[in-house]
C-alpha positions as protocol buffer text, in pm:
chain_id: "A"
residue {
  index: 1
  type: UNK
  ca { x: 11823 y: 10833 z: 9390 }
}
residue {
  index: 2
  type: UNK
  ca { x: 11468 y: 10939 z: 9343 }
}
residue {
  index: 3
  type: UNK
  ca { x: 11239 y: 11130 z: 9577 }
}
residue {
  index: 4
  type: UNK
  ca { x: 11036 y: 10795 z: 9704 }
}
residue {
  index: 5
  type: UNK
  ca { x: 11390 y: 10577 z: 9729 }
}
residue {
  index: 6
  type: UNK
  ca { x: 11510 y: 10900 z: 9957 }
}
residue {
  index: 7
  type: UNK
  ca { x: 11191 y: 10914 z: 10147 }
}
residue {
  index: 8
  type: UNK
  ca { x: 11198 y: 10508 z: 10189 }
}
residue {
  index: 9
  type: UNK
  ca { x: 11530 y: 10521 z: 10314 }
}
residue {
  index: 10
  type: UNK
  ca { x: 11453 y: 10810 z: 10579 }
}
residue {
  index: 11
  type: UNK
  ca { x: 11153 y: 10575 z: 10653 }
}
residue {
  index: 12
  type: UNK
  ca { x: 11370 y: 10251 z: 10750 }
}
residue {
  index: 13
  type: UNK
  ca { x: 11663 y: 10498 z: 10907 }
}
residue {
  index: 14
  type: UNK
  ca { x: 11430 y: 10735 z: 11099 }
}
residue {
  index: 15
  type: UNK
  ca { x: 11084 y: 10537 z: 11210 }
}
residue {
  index: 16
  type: UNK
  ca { x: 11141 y: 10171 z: 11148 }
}
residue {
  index: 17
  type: UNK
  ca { x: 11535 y: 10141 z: 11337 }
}
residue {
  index: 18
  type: UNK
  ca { x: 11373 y: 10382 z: 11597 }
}
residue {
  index: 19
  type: UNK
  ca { x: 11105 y: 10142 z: 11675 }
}
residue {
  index: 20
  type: UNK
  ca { x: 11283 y: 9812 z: 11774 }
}
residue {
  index: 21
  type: UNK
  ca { x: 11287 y: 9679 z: 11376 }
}
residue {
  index: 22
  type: UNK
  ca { x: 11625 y: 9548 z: 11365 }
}
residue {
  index: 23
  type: UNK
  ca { x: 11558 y: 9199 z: 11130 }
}
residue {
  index: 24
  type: UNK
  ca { x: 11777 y: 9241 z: 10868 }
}
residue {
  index: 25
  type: UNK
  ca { x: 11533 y: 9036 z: 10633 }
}
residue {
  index: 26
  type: UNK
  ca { x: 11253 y: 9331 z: 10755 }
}
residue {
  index: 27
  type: UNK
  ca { x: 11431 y: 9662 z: 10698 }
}
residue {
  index: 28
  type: UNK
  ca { x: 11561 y: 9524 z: 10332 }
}
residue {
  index: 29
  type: UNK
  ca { x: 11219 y: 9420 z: 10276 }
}
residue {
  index: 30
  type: UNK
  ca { x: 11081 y: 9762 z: 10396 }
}
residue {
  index: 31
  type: UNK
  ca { x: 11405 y: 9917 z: 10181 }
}
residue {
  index: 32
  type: UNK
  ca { x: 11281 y: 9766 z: 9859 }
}
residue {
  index: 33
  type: UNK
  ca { x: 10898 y: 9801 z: 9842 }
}
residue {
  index: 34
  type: UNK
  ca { x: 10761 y: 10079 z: 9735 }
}
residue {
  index: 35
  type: UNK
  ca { x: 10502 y: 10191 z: 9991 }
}
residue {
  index: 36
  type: UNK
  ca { x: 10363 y: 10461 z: 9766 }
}
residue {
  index: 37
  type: UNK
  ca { x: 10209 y: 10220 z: 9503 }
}
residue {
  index: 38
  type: UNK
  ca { x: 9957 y: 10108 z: 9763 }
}
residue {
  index: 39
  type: UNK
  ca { x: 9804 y: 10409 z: 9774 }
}
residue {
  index: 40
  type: UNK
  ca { x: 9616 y: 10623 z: 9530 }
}
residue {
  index: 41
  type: UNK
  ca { x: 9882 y: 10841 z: 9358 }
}
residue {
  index: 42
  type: UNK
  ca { x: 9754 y: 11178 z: 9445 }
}
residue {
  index: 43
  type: UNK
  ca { x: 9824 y: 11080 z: 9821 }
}
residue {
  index: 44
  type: UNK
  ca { x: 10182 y: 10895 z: 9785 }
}
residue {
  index: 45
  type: UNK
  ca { x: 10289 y: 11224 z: 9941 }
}
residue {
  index: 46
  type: UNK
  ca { x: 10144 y: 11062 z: 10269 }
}
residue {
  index: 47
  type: UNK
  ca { x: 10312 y: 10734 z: 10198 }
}
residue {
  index: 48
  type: UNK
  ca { x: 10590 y: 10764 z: 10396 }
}
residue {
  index: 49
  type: UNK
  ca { x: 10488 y: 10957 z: 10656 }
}
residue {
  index: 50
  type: UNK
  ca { x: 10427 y: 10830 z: 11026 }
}
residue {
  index: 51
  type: UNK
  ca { x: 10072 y: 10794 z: 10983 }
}
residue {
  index: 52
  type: UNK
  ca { x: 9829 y: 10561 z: 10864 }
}
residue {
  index: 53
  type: UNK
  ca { x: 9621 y: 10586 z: 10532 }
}
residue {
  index: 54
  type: UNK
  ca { x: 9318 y: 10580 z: 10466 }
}
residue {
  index: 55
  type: UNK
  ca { x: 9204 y: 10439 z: 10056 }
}
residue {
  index: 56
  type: UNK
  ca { x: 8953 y: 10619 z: 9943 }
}
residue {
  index: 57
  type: UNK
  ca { x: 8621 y: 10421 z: 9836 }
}
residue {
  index: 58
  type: UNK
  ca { x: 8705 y: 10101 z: 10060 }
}
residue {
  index: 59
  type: UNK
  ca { x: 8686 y: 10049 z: 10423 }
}
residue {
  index: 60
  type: UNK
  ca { x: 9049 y: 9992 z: 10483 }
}
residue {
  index: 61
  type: UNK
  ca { x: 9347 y: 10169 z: 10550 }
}
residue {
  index: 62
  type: UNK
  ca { x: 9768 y: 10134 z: 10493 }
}
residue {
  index: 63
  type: UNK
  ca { x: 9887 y: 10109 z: 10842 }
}
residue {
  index: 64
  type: UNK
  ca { x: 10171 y: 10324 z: 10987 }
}
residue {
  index: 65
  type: UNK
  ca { x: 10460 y: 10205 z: 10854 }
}
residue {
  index: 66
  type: UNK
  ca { x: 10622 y: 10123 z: 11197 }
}
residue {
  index: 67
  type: UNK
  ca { x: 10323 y: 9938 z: 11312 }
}
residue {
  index: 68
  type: UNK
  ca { x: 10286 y: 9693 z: 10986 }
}
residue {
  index: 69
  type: UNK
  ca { x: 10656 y: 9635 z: 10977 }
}
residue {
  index: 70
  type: UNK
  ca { x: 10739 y: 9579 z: 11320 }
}
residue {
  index: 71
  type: UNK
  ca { x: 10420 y: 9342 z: 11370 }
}
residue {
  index: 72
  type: UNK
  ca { x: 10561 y: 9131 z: 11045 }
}
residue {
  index: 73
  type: UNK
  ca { x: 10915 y: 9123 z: 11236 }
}
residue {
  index: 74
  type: UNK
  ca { x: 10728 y: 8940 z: 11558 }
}
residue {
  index: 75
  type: UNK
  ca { x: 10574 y: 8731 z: 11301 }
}
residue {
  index: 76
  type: UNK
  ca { x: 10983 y: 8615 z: 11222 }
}
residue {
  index: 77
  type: UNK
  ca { x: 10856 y: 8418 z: 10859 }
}
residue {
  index: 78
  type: UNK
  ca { x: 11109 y: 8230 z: 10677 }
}
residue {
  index: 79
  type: UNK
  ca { x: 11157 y: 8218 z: 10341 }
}
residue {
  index: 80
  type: UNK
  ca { x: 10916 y: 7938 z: 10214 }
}
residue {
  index: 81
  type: UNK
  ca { x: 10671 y: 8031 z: 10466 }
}
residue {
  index: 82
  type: UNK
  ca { x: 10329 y: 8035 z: 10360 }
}
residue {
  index: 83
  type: UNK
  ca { x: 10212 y: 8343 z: 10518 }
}
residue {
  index: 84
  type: UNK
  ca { x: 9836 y: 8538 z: 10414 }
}
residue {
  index: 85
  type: UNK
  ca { x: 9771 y: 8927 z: 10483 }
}
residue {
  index: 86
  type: UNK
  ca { x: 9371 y: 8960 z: 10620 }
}
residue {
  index: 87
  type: UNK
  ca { x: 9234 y: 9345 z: 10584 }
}
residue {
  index: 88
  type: UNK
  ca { x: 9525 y: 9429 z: 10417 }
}
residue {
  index: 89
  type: UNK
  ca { x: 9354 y: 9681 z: 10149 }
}
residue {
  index: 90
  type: UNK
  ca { x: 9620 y: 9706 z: 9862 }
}
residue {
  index: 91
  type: UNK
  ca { x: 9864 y: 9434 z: 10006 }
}
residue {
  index: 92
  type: UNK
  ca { x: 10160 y: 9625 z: 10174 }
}
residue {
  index: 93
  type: UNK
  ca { x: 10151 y: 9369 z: 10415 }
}
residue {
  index: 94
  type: UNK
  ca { x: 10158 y: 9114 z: 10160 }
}
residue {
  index: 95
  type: UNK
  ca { x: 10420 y: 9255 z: 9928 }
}
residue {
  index: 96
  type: UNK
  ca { x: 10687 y: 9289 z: 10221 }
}
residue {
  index: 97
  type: UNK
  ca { x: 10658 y: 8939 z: 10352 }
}
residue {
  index: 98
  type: UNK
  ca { x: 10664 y: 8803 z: 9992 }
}
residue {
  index: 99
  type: UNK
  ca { x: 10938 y: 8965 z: 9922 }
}
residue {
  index: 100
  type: UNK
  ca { x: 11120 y: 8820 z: 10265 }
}
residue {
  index: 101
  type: UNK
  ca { x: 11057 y: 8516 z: 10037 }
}
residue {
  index: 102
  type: UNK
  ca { x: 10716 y: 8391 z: 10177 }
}
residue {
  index: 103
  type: UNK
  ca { x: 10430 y: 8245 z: 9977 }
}
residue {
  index: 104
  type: UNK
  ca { x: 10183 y: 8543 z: 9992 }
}
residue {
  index: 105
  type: UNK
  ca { x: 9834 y: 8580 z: 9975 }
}
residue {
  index: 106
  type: UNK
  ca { x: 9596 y: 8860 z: 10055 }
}
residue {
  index: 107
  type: UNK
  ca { x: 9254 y: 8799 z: 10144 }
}
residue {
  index: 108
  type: UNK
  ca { x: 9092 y: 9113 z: 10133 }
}
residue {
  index: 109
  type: UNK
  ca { x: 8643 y: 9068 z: 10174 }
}
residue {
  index: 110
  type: UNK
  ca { x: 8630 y: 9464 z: 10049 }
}
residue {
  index: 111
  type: UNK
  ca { x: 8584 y: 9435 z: 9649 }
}
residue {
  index: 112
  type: UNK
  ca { x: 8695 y: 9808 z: 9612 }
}
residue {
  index: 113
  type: UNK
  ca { x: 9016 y: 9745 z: 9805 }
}
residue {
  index: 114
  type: UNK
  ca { x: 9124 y: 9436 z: 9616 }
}
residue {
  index: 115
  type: UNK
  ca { x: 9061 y: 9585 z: 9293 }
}
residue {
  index: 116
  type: UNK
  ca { x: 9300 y: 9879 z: 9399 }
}
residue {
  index: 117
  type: UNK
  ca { x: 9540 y: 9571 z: 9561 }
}
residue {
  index: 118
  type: UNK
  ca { x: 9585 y: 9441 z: 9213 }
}
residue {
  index: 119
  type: UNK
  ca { x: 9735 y: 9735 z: 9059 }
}
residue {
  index: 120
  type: UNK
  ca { x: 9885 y: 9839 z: 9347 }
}
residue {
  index: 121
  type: UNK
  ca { x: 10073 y: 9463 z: 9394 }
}
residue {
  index: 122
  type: UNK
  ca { x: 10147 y: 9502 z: 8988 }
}
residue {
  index: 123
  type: UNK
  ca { x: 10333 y: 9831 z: 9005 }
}
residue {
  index: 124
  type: UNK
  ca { x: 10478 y: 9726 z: 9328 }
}
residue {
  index: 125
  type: UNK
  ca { x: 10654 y: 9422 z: 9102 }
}
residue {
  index: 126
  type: UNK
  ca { x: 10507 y: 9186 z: 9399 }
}
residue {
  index: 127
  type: UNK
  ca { x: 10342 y: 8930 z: 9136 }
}
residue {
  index: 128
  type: UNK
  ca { x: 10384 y: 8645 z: 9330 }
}
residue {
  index: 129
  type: UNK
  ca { x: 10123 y: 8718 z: 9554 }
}
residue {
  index: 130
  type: UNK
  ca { x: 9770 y: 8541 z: 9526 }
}
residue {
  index: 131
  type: UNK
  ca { x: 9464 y: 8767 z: 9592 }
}
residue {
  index: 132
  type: UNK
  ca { x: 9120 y: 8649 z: 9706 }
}
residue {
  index: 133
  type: UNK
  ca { x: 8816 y: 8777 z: 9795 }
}
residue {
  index: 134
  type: UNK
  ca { x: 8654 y: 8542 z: 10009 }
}
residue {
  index: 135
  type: UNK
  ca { x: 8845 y: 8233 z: 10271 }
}
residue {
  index: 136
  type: UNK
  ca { x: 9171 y: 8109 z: 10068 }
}
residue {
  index: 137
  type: UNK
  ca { x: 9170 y: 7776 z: 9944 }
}
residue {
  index: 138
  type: UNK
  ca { x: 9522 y: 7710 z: 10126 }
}
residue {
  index: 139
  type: UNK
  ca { x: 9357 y: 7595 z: 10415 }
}
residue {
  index: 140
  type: UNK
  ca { x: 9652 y: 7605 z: 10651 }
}
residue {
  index: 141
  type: UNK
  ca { x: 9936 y: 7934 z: 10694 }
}
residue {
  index: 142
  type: UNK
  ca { x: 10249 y: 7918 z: 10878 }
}
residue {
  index: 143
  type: UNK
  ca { x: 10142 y: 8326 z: 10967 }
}
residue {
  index: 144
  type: UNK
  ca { x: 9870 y: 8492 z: 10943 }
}
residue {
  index: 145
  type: UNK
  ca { x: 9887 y: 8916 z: 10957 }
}
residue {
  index: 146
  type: UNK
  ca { x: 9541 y: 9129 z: 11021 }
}
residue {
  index: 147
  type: UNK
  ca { x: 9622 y: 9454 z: 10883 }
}
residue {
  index: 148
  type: UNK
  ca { x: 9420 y: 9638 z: 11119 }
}
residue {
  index: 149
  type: UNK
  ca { x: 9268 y: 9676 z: 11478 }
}
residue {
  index: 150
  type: UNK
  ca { x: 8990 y: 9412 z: 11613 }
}
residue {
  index: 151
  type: UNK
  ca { x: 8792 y: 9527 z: 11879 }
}
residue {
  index: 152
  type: UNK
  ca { x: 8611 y: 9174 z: 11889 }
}
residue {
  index: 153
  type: UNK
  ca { x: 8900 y: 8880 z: 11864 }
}
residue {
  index: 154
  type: UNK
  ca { x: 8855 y: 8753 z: 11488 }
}
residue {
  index: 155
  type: UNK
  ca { x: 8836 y: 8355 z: 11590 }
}
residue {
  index: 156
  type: UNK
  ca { x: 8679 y: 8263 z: 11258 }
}
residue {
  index: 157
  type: UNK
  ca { x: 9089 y: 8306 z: 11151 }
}
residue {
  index: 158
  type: UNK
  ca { x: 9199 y: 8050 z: 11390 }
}
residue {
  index: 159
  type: UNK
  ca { x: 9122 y: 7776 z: 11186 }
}
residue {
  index: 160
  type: UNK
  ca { x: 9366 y: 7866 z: 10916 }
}
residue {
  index: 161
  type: UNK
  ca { x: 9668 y: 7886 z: 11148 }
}
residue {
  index: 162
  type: UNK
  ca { x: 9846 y: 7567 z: 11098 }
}
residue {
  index: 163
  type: UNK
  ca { x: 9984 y: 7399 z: 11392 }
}
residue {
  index: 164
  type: UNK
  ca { x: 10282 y: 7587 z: 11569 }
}
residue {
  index: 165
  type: UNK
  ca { x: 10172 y: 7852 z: 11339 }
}
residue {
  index: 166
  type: UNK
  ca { x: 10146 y: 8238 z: 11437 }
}
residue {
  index: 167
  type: UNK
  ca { x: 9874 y: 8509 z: 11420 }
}
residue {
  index: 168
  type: UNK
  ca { x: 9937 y: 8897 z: 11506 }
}
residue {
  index: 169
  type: UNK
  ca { x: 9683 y: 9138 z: 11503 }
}
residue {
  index: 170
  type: UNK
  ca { x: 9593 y: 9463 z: 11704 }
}
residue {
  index: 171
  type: UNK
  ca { x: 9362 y: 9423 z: 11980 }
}
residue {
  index: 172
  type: UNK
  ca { x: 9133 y: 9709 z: 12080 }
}
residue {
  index: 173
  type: UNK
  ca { x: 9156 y: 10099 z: 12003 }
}
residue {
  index: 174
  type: UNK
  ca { x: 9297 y: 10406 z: 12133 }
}
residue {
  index: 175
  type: UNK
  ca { x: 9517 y: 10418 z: 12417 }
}
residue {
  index: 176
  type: UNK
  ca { x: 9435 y: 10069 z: 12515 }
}
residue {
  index: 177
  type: UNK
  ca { x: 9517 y: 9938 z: 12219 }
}
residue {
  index: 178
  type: UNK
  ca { x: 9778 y: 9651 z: 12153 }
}
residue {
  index: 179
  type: UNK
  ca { x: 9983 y: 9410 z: 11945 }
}
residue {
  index: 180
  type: UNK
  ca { x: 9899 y: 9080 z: 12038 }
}
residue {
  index: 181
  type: UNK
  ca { x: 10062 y: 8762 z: 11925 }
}
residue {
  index: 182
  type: UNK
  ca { x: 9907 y: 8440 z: 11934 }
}
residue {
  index: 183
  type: UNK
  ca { x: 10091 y: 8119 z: 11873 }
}
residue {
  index: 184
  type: UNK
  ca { x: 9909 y: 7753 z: 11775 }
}
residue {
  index: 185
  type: UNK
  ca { x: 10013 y: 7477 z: 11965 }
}
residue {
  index: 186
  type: UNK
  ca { x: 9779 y: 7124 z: 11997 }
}
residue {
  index: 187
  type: UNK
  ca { x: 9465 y: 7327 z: 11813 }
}
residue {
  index: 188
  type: UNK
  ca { x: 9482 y: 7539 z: 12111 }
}
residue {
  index: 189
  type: UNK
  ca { x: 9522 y: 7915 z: 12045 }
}
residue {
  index: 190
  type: UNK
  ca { x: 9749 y: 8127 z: 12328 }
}
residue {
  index: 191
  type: UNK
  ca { x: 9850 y: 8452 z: 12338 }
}
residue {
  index: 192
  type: UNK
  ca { x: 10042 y: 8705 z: 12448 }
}
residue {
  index: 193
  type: UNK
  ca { x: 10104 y: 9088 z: 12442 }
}
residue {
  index: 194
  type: UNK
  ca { x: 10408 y: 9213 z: 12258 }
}
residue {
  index: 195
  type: UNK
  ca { x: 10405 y: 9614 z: 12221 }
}
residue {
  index: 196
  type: UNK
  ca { x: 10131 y: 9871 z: 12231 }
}
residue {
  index: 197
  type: UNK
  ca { x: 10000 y: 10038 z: 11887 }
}
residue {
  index: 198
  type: UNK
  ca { x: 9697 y: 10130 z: 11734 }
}
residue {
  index: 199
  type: UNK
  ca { x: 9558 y: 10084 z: 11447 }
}
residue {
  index: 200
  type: UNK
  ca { x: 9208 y: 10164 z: 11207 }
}
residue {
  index: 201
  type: UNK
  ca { x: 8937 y: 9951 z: 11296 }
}
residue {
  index: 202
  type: UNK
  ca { x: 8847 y: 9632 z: 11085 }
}
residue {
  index: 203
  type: UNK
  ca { x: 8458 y: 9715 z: 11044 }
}
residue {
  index: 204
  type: UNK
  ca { x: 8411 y: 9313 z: 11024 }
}
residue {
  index: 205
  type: UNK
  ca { x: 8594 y: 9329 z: 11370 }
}
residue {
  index: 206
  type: UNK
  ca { x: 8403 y: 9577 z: 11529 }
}
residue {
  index: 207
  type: UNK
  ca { x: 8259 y: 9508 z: 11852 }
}
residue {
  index: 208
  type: UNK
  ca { x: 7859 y: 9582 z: 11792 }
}
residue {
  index: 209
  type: UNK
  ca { x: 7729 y: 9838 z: 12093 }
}
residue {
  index: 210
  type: UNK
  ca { x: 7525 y: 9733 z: 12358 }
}
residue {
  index: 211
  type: UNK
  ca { x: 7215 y: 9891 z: 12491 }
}
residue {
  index: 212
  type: UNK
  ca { x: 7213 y: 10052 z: 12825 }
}
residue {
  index: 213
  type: UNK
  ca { x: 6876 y: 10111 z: 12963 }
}
């Protein structure tokens, strides 16, 4: 067993069981993938830590591991799904729900981060998944994933949620900051709150400051 299968397994045993990820389907997934090819190599030592990451020369950011992988359980994607990652950087996101047997793709607007998600998504083995840098042409996903915190709710994604579809994303930042699932039902978007977590900010996301006179 190598040092990144060790720390992978101390990952699933130690943060993701902790954290109310019991899927089966989820923990193998998070058991397989190898979280330190979606970052640069001379930070994989942060790959498994409880933290999130930030990738250097793009605006994104892995998410804590917990976070990611417990807002993809809540998700609950069958295999077949067709499921797309938004702000997901290299494609963690992506790479564990394909390999839950999903039809991935990432959509990822920052050019920097996509280039990185290609290689990343390569030496991850996760070849399946289809990368794009502006809307998908799939116009309709079973799940949709925003890998990253919204402080404005990103409604321009709610026409790509196909009916009785689901969306998770986090809302807000800091302490009042959290995980909210929304389900489609008759073109009508609801939602509701499912655990508290925070995340980096999606700078498309970011709610623009008001002046105060």
């Amino acid at each position: 067993m190598d040092s990144f299968t060790e720390l992978r397994r101390m990952m699933v045993d130690c943060q993701l069981r902790t954290y109310d990820v019991t899927d089966r389907a989820v923990l193998a997934a998070a058991d397989r993938v190898p979280r330190e090819a979606f970052v640069p190599a001379e930070l994989s030592h942060l790959a498994y830590l409880d933290q999130s990451v930030a990738l250097p020369g793009t605006s994104r950011a892995l998410m804590t591991p917990m976070v990611i992988v417990r807002m993809i359980q809540m998700l609950s994607i069958q295999p077949g799904e067709r499921v797309l990652e938004y702000g997901g950087g290299t494609g963690y996101g992506a790479a564990l729900m394909a390999d839950m047997g999903a039809v991935a793709t990432l959509w990822e607007p920052d050019a920097a981060a996509l280039d990185q998600a290609r290689g990343a998504l390569a030496q991850a083995g996760a070849v399946g998944v289809t990368l794009s840098a502006t809307r998908p042409a799939e116009s309709h996903f079973d799940a949709i994933l925003v890998s990253g915190a919204c402080e404005t709710i990103p409604e321009s994604l709610f026409g790509l949620v196909s009916d009785n579809g689901r969306l998770i994303l986090v809302e807000g930042q800091g302490r009042a900051a959290r995980v909210q699932l929304y389900q489609k039902s008759a073109q009508s978007m609801s939602a509701r709150p499912v655990f508290d977590a925070a995340a980096p900010v999606l700078e498309e996301f970011r709610r623009v400051p008001s002046f105060e006179f």
